[in-house]
N, C-alpha and C positions, 0 to 999 in steps of 0.2 A: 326267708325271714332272717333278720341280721340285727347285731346290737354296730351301731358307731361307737369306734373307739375314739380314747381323746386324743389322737391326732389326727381323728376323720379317716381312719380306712376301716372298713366294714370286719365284723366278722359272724359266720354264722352261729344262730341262737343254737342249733345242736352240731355236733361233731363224732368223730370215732374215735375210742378208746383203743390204745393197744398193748399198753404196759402188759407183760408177762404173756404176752399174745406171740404162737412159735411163726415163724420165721415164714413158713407155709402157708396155714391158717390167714398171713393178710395178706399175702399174693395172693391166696383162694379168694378172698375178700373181697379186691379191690375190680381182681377178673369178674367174680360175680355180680360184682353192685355195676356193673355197666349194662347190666340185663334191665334195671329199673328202670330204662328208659321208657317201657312200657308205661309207667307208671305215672302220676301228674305231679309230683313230688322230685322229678329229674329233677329239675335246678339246684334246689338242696341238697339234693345228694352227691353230687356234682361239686357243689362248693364246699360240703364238708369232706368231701376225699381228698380234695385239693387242701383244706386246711389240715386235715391227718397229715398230710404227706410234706407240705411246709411250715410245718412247726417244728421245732428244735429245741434241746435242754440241757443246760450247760452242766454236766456233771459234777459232784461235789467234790471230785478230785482235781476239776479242773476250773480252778478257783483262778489260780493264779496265770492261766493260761487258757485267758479267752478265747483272745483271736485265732486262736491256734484251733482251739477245740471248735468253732464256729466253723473253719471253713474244712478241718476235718469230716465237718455232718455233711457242707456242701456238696462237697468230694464225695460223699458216701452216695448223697440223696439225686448226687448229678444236677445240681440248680444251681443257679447266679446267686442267689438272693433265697433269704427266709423271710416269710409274711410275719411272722413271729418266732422269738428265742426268749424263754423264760430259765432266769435262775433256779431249779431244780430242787433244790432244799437253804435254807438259811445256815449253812455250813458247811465249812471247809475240811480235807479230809488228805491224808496224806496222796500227795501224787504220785500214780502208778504207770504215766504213759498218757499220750493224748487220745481220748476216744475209749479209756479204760472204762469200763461202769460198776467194778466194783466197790467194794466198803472194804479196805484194808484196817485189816485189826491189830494192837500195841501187844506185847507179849502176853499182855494181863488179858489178850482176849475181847478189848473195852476199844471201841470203834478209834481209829488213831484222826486227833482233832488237830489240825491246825493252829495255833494260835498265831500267827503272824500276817494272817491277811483276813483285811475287815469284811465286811459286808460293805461297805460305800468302798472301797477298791475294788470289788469285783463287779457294782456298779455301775460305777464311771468307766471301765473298761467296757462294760455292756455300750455305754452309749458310744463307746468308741464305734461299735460296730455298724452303728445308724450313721453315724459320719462316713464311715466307709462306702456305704451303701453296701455292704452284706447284710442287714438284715432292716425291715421297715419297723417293725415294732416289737417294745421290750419288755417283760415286765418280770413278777416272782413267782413264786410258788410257796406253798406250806409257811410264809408266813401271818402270825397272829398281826394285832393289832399296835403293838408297841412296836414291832419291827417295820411294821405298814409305812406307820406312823413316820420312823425315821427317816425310811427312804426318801419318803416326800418330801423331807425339809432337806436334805441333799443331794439329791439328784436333779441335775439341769433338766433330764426329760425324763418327767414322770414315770411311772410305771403304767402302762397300758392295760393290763391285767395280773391278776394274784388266783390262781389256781389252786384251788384247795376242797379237801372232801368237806362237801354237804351232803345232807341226804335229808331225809324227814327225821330218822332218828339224831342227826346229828348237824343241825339247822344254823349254827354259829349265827345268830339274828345280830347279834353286835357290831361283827367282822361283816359281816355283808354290805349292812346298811354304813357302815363308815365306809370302806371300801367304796360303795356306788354314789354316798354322799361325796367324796374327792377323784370324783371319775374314773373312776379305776373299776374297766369290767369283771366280773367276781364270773370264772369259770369251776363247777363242779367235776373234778376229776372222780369222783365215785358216786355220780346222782343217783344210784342202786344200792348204797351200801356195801357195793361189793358182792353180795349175794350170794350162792354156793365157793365160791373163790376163794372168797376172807372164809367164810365158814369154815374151809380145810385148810386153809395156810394159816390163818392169826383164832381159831376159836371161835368167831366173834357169830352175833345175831345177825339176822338180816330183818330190814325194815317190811320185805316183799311177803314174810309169812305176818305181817301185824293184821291181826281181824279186824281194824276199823279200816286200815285199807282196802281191803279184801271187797269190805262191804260197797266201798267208794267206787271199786272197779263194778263189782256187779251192779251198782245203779244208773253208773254210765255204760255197762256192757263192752268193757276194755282189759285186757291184763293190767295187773296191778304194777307192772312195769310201766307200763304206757302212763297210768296216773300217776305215777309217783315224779317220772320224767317232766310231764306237763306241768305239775306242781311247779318247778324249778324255773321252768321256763318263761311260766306267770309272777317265780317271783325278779324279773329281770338277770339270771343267770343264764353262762351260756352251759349245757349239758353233755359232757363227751361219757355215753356210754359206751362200754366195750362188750362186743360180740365176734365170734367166729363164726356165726348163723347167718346164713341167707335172710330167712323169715325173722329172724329177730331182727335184722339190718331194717328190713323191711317196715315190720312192726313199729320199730322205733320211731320211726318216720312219719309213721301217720297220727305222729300225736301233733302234727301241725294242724288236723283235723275236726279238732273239737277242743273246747274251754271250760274250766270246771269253773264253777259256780265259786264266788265270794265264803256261802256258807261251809263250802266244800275245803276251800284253802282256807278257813278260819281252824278246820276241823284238823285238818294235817298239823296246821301249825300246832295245835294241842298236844301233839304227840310226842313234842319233842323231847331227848331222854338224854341230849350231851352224851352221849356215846359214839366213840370213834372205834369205825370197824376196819379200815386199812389198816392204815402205819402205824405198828406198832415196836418202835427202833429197840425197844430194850430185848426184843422176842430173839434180833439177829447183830444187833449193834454193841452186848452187854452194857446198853447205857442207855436211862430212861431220859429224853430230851424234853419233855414233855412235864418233867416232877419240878 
């Protein structure tokens, strides 16, 4: 199961998540998910390891040094070519080295910001890389709707997709539907909320303990994971959850298996509470980006 992107190459509707995932955990991962061949769900799973493994993300320190940082991943990941390379965050950040992924902080402590390179510069370097043929498709990340908005009117090729947390509690109905109204595939980097994860590093609720969900899963007889993912996926998003579990891998898979009822997604939608459980930059960046 695949969404078309708008330059016609496929991608699949769910994927793996590995952001803060050690280094072990997705060798174990990827060793393990070759077991599911058992299983009638191989093709999927199959296409989304291949899309974990060729996706790429241009770090925010390396703003200024695309091509650089692009064939850097290549080198790393051993491949010709990315199926996708998405801009990372909508900001630029002091340069610490090609391939660095930290957040370099100003004396004050206060995340050190670039001001000399735009956003439509490190764009147009993006598409540089589709000219190159290093990478086939391009798109953002964590931006809203006014940033969305921009790129579109300045970029010769579009964005392909904008990767950003949705979840039930945190549903951006705005951002989606403009997004999917100018073709641009809307992937969920946290379609869980985050769940015991964000719990211990940002504070935050998870959607997975909400009682109407709960109830959702027990009338279909599914984890409330599994509903909450299918949610996402009915509402034309692609979903990268992250696991280091066999069975969760597993799990997650078989929500190509069943479709929740109309009344069911009217009922999620309800629940919505504009609460963002990831990124929360001011926690580690001493600057709320978001105010």
């Amino acid at each position: 199961m695949a969404i078309t992107l708008n330059n016609g190459f496929q991608m699949p509707i769910i994927g793996l998540g590995v952001w803060r995932m050690e280094k072990k955990a997705i060798k174990d991962l990827i060793i393990e998910s070759i077991k599911i061949a058992d299983y009638k769900n191989e093709a999927e799973v199959g296409e989304a390891l291949c899309e974990a493994i060729k996706t790429g993300l241009l770090w925010n320190t390396d703003h200024g040094h695309v091509v650089e940082a692009c064939k850097h991943s290549l080198k790393k990941l051993q491949l010709d070519y990315l199926d996708l390379y998405l801009v990372h965050f909508p900001i630029s950040i002091r340069h610490t080295g090609i391939g660095a992924t930290g957040s370099p902080l100003d004396e004050d402590g206060v995340l050190d910001i670039e001001t000399n390179i735009s956003l439509e510069t490190t764009w147009h370097a993006m598409e540089d890389l589709v000219s190159m043929g290093l990478v086939r498709s391009i798109g953002i990340s964590n931006y809203d709707i006014f940033l969305t908005r921009d790129c579109l009117a300045y970029s010769k090729i579009k964005p392909a997709v904008n990767q950003i947390e949705t979840h039930p509690y945190f549903q951006r109905e705005s951002l989606v539907k403009f997004c999917q109204k100018h073709g641009i595939c809307v992937t969920a980097h946290t379609p869980l909320g985050g769940a015991d994860a964000n719990t211990k590093r940002f504070g935050t609720v998870s959607c997975l303990d909400d009682p109407i969900l709960k109830g959702i899963a027990e009338k279909y007889k599914k984890a409330v994971a599994q509903i909450v993912l299918r949610w996402g996926i009915q509402r034309n998003t692609v979903v990268i959850p992250k696991t280091s579990k066999f069975e969760r891998l597993r799990e997650n898979f078989k929500v190509l298996e069943f479709e929740l009822a109309k009344e069911d997604m009217d009922v999620i939608q309800a629940i919505d509470k504009n609460y963002r459980s990831n990124i929360q930059p001011a926690k580690f960046w001493g600057i709320d980006l978001y105010a």
